[in-house]
Every structure is written in C-alpha cells, then in structure tokens.
N, C-alpha and C positions, 0 to 999 in steps of 0.2 A: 623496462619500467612502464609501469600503466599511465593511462591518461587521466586527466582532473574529470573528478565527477562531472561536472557539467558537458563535459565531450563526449557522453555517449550517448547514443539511443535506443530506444528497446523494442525489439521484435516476439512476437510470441503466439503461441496456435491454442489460448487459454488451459493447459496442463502445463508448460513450461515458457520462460522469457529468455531472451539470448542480450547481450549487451554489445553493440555494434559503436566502435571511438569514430572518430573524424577522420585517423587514418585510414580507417577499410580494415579493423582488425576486430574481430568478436573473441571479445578478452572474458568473456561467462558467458557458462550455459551448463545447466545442470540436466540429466538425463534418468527418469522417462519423465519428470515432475519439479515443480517448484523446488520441493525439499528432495531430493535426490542429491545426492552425490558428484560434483563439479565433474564435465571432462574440461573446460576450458576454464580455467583456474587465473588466468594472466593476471587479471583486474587486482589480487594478491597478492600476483607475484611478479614473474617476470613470462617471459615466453613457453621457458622452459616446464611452467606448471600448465601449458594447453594454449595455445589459440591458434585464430585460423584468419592469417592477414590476406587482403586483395587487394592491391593500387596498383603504381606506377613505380618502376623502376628509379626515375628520377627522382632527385632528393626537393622536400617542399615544393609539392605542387598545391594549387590553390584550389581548395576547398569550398563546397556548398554542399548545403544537403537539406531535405523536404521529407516527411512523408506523401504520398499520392493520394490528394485529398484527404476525405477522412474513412483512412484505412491504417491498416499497421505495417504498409508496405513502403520501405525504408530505401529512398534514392540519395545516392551519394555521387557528387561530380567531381572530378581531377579535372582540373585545369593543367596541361603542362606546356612547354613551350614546343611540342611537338603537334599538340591537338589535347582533346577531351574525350574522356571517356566515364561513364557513370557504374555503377555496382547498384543492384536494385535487390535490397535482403528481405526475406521473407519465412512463415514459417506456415507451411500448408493449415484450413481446416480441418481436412479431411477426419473423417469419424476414428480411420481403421490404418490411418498411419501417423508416425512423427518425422514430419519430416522440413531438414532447413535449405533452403532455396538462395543460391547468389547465381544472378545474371548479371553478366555483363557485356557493357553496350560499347562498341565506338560512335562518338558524336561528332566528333571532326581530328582530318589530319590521321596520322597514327600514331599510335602509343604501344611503347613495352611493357607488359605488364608483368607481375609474378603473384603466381597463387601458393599460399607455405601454411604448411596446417600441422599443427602437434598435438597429439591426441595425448591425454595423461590425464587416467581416473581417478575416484578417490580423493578429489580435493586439488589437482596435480600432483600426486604424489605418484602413481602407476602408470608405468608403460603399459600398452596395451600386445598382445599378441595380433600380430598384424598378418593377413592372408591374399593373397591378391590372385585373384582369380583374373585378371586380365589386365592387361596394362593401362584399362582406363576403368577401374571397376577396384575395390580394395576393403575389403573386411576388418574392421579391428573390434578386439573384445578382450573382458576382463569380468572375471565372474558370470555375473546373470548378465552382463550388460554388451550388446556389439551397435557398431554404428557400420552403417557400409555406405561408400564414398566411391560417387560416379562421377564422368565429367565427361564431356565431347574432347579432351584434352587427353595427353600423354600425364602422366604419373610420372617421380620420380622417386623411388622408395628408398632412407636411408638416414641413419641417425636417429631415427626415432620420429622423422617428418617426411612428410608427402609432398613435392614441391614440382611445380610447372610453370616455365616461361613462354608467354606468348605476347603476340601484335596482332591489334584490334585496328580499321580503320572504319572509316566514320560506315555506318551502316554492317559493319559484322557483330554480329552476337557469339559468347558463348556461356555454359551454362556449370553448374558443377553443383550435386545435391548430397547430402549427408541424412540418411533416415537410421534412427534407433529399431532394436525391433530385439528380443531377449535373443541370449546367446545357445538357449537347448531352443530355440523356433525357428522357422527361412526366414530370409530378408524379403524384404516389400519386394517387390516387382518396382522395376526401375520409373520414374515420376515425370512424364513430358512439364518442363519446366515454364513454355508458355502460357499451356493451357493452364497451370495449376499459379500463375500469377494472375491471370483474368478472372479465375473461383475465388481466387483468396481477395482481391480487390473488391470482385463485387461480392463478395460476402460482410465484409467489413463498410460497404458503404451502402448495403442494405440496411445492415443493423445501427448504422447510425442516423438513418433515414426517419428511423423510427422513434428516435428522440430527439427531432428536433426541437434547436431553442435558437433564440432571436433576441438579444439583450446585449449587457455588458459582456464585451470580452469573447465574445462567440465562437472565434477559435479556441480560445484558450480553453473554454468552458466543455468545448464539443470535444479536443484534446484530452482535456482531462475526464470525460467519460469514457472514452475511448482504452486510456490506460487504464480505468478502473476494471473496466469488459476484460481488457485482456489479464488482468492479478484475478480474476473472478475463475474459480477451476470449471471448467465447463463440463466435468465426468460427476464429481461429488457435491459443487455448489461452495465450496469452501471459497473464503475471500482473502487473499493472502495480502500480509501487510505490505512485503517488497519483495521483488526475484534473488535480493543479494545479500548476504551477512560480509558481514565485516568493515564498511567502509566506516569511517571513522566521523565520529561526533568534532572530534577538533584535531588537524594535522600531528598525525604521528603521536594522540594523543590513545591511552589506555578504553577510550569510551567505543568499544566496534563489539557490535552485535548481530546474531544469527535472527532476521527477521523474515526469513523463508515460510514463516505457518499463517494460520489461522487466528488471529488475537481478536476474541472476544470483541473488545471494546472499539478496537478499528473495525472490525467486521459488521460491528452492526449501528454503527456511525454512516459505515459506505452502504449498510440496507438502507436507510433509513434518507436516503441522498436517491437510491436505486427507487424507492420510492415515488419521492418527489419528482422524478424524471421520468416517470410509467416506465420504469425496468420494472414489470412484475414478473417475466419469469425467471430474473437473475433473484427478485425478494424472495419469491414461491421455493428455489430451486437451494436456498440458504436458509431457509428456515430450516426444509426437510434435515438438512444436514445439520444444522441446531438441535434436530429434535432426537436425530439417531445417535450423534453423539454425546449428549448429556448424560443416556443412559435412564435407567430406573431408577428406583427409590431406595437407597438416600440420595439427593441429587447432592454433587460437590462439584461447584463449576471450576476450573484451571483457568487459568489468562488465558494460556494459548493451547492450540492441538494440532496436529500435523493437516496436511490436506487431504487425507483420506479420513480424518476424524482422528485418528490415534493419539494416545497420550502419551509425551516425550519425557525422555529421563535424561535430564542434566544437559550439561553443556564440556567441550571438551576444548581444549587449546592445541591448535594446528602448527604445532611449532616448524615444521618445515616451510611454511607459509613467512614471505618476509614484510606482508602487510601493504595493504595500499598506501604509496609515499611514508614504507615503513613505519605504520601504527602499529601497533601489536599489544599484544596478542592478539591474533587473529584465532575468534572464538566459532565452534559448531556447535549448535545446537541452542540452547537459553537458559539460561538458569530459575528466572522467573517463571517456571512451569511450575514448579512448587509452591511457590507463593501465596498466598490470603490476598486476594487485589476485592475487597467488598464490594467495591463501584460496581463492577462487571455482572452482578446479581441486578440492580437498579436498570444498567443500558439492554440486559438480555430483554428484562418485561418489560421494560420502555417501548420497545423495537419491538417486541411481539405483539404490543395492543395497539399499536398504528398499524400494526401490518396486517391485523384481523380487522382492524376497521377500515380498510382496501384492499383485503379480501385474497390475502397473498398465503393463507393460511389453509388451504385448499381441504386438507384432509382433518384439521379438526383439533389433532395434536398440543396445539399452542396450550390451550386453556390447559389441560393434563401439565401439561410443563411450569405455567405458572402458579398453578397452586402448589408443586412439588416446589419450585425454586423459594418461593414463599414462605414456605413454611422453614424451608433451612434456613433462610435468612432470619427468621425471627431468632432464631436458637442463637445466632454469631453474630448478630448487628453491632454487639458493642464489641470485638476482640477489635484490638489493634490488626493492622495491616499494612502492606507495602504499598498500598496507595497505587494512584493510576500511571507516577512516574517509577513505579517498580525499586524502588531505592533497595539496597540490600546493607544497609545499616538496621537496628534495630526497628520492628515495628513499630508504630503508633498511631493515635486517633487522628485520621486526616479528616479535615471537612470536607474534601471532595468526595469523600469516601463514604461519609455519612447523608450529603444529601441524597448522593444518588439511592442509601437505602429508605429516604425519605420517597425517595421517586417511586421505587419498586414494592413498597406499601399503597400509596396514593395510585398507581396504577392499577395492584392487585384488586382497593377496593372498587376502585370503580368495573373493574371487568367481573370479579368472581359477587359483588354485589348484586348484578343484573339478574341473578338467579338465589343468591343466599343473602337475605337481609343481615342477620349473626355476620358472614364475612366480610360486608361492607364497613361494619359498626368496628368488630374488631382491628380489621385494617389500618380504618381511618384514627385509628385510636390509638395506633402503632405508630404510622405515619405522624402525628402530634405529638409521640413524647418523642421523635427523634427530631422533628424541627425545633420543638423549645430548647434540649440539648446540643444543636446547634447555635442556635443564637445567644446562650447563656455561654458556652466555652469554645467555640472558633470565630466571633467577634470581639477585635480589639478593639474598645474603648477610644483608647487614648491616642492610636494610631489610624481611627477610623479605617477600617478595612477587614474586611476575613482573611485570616490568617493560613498556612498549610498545614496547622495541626494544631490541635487540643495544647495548647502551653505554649505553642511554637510565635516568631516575632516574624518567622518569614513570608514573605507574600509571593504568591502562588497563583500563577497565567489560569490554572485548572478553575480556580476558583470565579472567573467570568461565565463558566458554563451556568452558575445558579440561577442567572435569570433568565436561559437561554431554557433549562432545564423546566423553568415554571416555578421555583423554588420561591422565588421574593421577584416583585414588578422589577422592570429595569428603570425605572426611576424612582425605586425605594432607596432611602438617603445610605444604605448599607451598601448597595450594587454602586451606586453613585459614587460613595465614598473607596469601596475595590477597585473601581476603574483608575480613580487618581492615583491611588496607590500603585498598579499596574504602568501606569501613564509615568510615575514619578521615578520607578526604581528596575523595571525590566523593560521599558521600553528603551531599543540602543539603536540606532541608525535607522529608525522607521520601522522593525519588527522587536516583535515581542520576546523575551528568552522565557521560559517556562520557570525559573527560579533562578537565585543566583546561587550556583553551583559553589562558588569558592568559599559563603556563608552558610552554606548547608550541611548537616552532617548526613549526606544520600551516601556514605560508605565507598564511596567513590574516587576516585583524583581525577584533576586535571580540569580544564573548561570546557565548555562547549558551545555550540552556535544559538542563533535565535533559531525558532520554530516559525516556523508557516503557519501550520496549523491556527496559534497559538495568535500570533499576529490578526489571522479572518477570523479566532471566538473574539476580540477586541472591537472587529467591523460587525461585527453580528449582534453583541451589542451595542453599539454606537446606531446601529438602523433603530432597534428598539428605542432608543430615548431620542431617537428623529435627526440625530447628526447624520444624513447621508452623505454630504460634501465629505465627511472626516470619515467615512467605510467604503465611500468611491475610493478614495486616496488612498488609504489600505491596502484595496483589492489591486487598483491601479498600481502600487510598489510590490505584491507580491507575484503580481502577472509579468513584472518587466524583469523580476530577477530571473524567471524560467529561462531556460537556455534555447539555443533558436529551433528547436522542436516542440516547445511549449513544453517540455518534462522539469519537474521540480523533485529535489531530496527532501529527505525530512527537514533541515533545517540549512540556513545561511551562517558565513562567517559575519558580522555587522564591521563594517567600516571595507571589508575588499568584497563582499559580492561573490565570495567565493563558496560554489556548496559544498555542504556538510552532509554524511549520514548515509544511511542506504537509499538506493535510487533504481526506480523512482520509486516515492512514496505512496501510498492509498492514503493515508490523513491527512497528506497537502492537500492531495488534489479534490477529496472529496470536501475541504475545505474551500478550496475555490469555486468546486457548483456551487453548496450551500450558499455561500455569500452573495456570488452573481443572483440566485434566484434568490435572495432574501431582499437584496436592493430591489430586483423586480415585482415583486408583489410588498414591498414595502411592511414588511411584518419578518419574526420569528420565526425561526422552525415550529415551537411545539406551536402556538397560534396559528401556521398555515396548514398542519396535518390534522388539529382538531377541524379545522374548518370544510377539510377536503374528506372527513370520514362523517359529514352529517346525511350524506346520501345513500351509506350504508343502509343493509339489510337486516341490520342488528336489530335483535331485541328491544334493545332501549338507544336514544339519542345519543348521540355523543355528549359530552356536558359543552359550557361555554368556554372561552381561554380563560375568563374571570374566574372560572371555578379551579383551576390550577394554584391560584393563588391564595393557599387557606394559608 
C-alpha cells in the first residue's frame, strides 16, 4: 500500500521527477520523461507494480528528512535503536545521461539495512527482461526502454526483484545508481556517485542563487520555485502541471487525473511568476515552445500538450492499477485534450505581452502568434465551453471564460495597436461588447456576486481572478460583492473550494478538496483592496499545510489537513510566490508587471494600471 500524499518527496533532473515516501521507498518515476510510461508504479498500487525501497531492517524507525539547502537533493534519516543511518536521493544534471542516485550513509552505531527494487513497465503492468552482466551491474528492459542498475553491493536476482542486505556503521558509505538509456543504444558508462552529488548540489544551489528573495515565507517561497525549476522540462521548455496522474481529488473518490503534460493555463500562470522572479530563461525557453507548438494558421489551441509539444488523444482506464488508497479509476492520459477551454486563448496573450515587454520573446514570434490566436478568437468568443475547471457535463457560457476573452482582445489591442491604428480600434471594440455581455448576464443581481455561468446560481473561486485579471478595480462593489459571496459559501476551514461540487452539474460525482491555488487568488485580492493582515493569514494557513519539505498538492481535505490531488502541484506553488511577492510589493500582479515593462524598449510605453480598467 502507498503512503499518504503528504509523505513524499520529489527528486528530479528537469525531464523527469521520482516520488521518494518517508519510508526510503520511490513509489513513481516515469522513464525517459514527465509523460513516459511508469516503471515504478507503487504510488497506484502496491509494490508489485515497481518500486525501489532503502531503510533499515528494523520495524519503525524514526524518521526525519530535509532537502540540502536549496537544491533537490533529498536526505532521509533512520533513527533506529542500533544507530542512524541517512539515504541522500538524487537525480543527476548531467546534459547526456538520466540518471537516479541513492547513497547511503552510516551516522552512528550500525545498522542492517535492505535494498529491494522491482522493476515493472508500462504503468506496472511488465516485467522487464532482466540481464546481468556481473553480480553488481544488472540490465533490464522492455521495448525501447532499459535501465541498468549498479552498486558497490552484491545483487540478489529473483522473482522479478533485485534485492541486497547490508551493514553501515557510522562513517561507511555505499552507493547504488539506476540510469535509463534506449534499449537498441549502450548504457552510460558507470556514474562515480560522490562527485555527481557535489554537481547536482551545486548546480541546484547556483541556480537558486540567482533568484534570490527575502520576504514572507522565504523557505517556502525559494521551495516553491525550486519545485517549479524542476516540472519546468529543461530539453523543450515545456511546464508540466505535476510528475503524477491519478492521485485522488477526494479518498477513494472517482476525481484522479493524468496531469503529466503541458496545460496551457498552468503553464503560463508559472511563466508569468517565472517572470516576476527574473526566471527569463525558463520564460524565453516556454514561449519558444509555445510558439512551435501552436503551429500555423488556423491556430486551435488544446488545454493541454505532451512535453515534447505533441497533441494527445484521450485518456485510457488502468484497470490493473488498484488506485492510490483504492480511488479508481486510475486514468492515463486526459480527456480534456478535446475540449473548447476559451480562457486559455486570453492567459496565452496575456503571458505573451508581459513577456515581450521583458523582453523574453527573443526571436520575435509572439506578435505572429498573437494576431493568429486573435483572430480565432473572434470567430468562437461566444460558443459555449468547458471552462477552466474542464467540467465534462454539457458546455456553457462561463464568465471566466469570457473575461479572459475580454483580456486577450484588450491585450491584442494594445500590442498589435502600436503599429495598426484599425487593430487597436477594432480590438478595443471587441473587447467592450464582451465586457458589457459580461456584466449584463454573469452578474447576479439579487445574489450580488458573479456567477459560474451565463444562467448559472453557482459561485465560482475562478471568478476572484477578474480583478486580479484587470477586468473591474478590486474595490468595484461587483468584486467586493464576489469576494463575500466566496467568503460566505466556498470558504471551509480557512481555504477556498473552487465550487461546490455536490450543487454543480460538472458531470462528475463525488467531492472534493479545497484548492490552494484558489485560497492565494482570495489573498491576492484581499492585498488589492488593502486587507494584508487577512492575505498574511491566508498565505500563512496555506504555508503550514505543506508538508515538512515545503511541497504542496493541488488541494486539501478542509477540517483533517489531509492532501488531495496530484503532487506536487505547479498552481499551488506558483500561487504561493505570486502571493508572497504580492504582499511584498504591496500591489497585483497585472499592476506590478505593467509597472516593471515601462523600461522596455518597446515602441510605445506601456499604458497605466488605470488603463486596464476600461
């Protein structure tokens, strides 16, 4: 049986993330890529679909664990009544291998330990064809795919696992390395595992050298860029929402989803944070990959795309999978690849004209991109869509969905204006018949608040972005009035739930947790209308639910504290810079990026923040 979300930690060499529990067991890890194919499967299932445990012989020993500064190198302690010994998990830079790293250390006294590894592709579904070229050296493979498994240790080959006992006393090391490499090419040349922990250390604590920040929360904040770095693909620029599909929205509940890709809207949420934090060559390195995957003319953007750019077809049910803490279906792939999500036309040119007005847009592309997305947009602005929470119930008219097309008009003009007076006017002219269509049919009246949809009674976390967006000031009596409404009906234990699922018809069953996210768009406006004491507090309950590595899922259970969702998340955490540097500089997002593009080389000024607010 897998461990509780909150128990794991994440290693990763930016192409792929491995999921390390408190016991010493890496229950996932997909190979050569984010979206590749599981060989260590546990986290779904049980042992027998992959993993690879390292502790102590002894039963409950006690536990601590740290990353090593700020890097993504992963130290775990056993306490046992014999002595202490640590496991330090890692997963090389290196350009020209993949490779994962467990050393281990004795700290004091001696300790037995056991190293058990089960290799099963496919999801866990495949043994692999196993070769062993020397008793401490071991080949396995299946298809395109081999890993080969060395150790300063004996091997024990049999049942389908690889398994060695040994005793550490305080000051013996030893080491054991697993590198991928395709099954028709050689294997890497064996990886001296000291030196390739002092590269991967300082490599990781160069590059967060380079962003420092000094504020609220500064672990958590440096943490949470750190995990962003490592979902960021560092071959294609692709920003992946989380390393895992399936974990579950609510225990044993139906809601578990493949969030291994690219999503549009997360993606350029974490640019747009990448920004703010002078990540310009993770912004530079995601646009390009924006710009190759979009394609030519006609542009039709997808929610989401694999991390090499590719567009995915469907989603499949793992039925030999028995589900983390038996949720199920345990789904591959996503189904909302097909979907109409309209917002993601608005966050693409939102993200692209801050990003050219800091200069992250190197070769020129963007502009070509946005008048193509543009123009599609005009054509579909009004169809129904699945909205940003992807519902798969009937489409319809979301307001979230519509302002963000009010965004990516109001962007368009101001950017493709600077050279065509006609595209400014027309734009701008778009842009106002879909805000007056906003305010006449996704404002209720009677209920003071914006609604989640054209007709709809239910109130919608999505809809705090409006002021965040530039849509209406955050002290127009409309945003004022959403917040109480948010404040009154989705706020449950101090976070926010995204809607209430059991009154909704999102086509779905069952409940789910509150959102992270969802909870810091709340603080985010709350800074806007000058409540910082009530966006401290926020940030402050969203920082103490991370678990003791600072990693957060997409969402909480509200009343046990327990997490929900896949893990870790990119829209918690990039929700947690945002907020920290909003309370910092005491303003908005779109407010602080207009303000940080007036020294641009641009043609024309940047406009005012006032001028967002037509």
């Amino acid at each position: 049986m897998s461990s509780a979300i909150e128990d794991y930690g994440i290693i990763g060499d930016g192409r792929t993330a491995a999921l390390v529990s408190r016991a010493g067991a890496i229950d996932w890890l997909c190979l050569p890529q984010f979206d590749s194919p599981a060989c260590f499967a546990a986290l779904l299932g049980d042992a027998d679909n992959g993993c690879w445990i390292i502790a102590p012989t002894c039963e409950a020993p006690r536990v601590t664990r740290r990353y090593l500064g700020d890097t993504l190198v992963l130290e775990t302690v056993f306490a046992t009544p014999e002595g202490d010994v640590a496991v330090l998990d890692f997963m090389t830079m290196d350009e020209d291998r993949r490779s994962l790293m467990r050393i281990v250390e004795g700290r004091a006294g001696q300790v037995e330990m056991i190293s058990e590894l089960k290799l099963r592709f496919e999801y866990g579904r495949v043994s692999p064809f196993i070769r062993a070229g020397a008793s401490r050296e071991i080949t396995a493979m299946v298809g395109p795919d081999a890993v080969i498994i060395r150790s300063d240790r004996d091997f024990e080959c049999g049942e389908g696992r690889l398994a060695t006992r040994f005793s550490l006393s305080a000051g013996e090391r030893t080491c054991f390395e697993m590198s991928w490499f395709s099954s028709t090419g050689p294997a890497p040349p064996p990886c001296d595992a000291f030196s390739a922990l002092e590269a991967t250390a300082a490599w990781w604590e160069d590059w967060a050298s380079r962003h420092s920040y000094e504020g609220p929360h500064r672990d958590r904040v440096v943490r949470s860029l750190i995990t962003l770095k490592a979902l960021a693909h560092r071959d294609t620029g692709a920003l992946i929402a989380a390393p895992t599909l399936g974990l579950p929205e609510w225990p044993q509940g139906p809601r578990n989803w493949d969030y291994r890709f690219c999503w549009l809207r997360d993606a350029t949420f974490t640019l747009l944070v990448f920004l703010d934090a002078g990540m310009s060559e993770e912004a530079e390195a995601f646009v390009k990959w924006l710009r190759r995957t979009a394609g030519g003319e006609p542009v039709d953007l997808l929610p989401l795309y694999g991390a090499s750019g590719a567009r995915l077809y469907g989603e499949v049910e793992a039925d030999w999978l028995t589900g983390h803490d038996g949720a199920r279906p345990v789904r591959i792939g996503n189904g909302a690849d097909v979907q109409l999500q309209l917002d993601i036309y608005g966050e693409v040119i939102d993200t692209l004209f801050f990003a050219r007005n800091l200069r992250a847009d190197s070769d020129g592309d963007a502009e070509a991109l946005v008048r193509l997305l543009a123009a599609r947009l005009e054509d579909i602005w009004r169809l129904p869509d699945a909205g940003i929470w992807e519902v798969r119930s009937d489409e319809r008219r979301h307001v979230y969905s519509a302002v963000m097309c009010w965004v990516a008009f109001d962007r368009a003009s101001r950017w493709l204006g600077e050279k065509d007076e006609a595209a400014r006017t027309h734009y701008c002219d778009l842009a106002a018949q879909v805000k007056a269509e906003v305010l006449a049919h996704g404002w209720d009246e009677a209920r003071e608040t914006f609604v989640q949809a054209y007709g709809s009674s239910q109130v919608d976390a999505s809809n705090l972005r409006l002021a965040l967006v530039g849509f209406l000031p955050a002290d127009d009596p409309r945003i004022v009035g959403t917040v109480k409404a948010v404040e009154r009906e989705l706020l449950k234990d101090g976070f926010v739930l995204r809607y209430l699922p059991q009154s909704a018809d999102d086509g779905l069953e069952g409940p789910e947790g509150a959102f992270f996210a969802c909870t810091l768009w709340l603080a985010d406006v709350y800074i806007l209308q000058g409540r910082h004491a009530e966006a401290e507090a926020l940030l402050d309950r969203v920082c103490g639910a991370a678990n003791d590595l600072g990693l957060l899922s997409e969402q909480i259970m509200p009343g046990e504290r327990r997490m929900l969702g896949n893990f870790p998340q990119a829209l918690s955490h990039l929700a947690v810079v945002d907020t920290a540097l909003d309370l910092r500089r005491r303003g908005g997002p779109v407010q602080s990026r207009l303000k940080s593009s007036r020294g641009s080389a641009e043609p024309s000024p940047a406009p005012n923040p006032e001028d967002l607010m037509v």
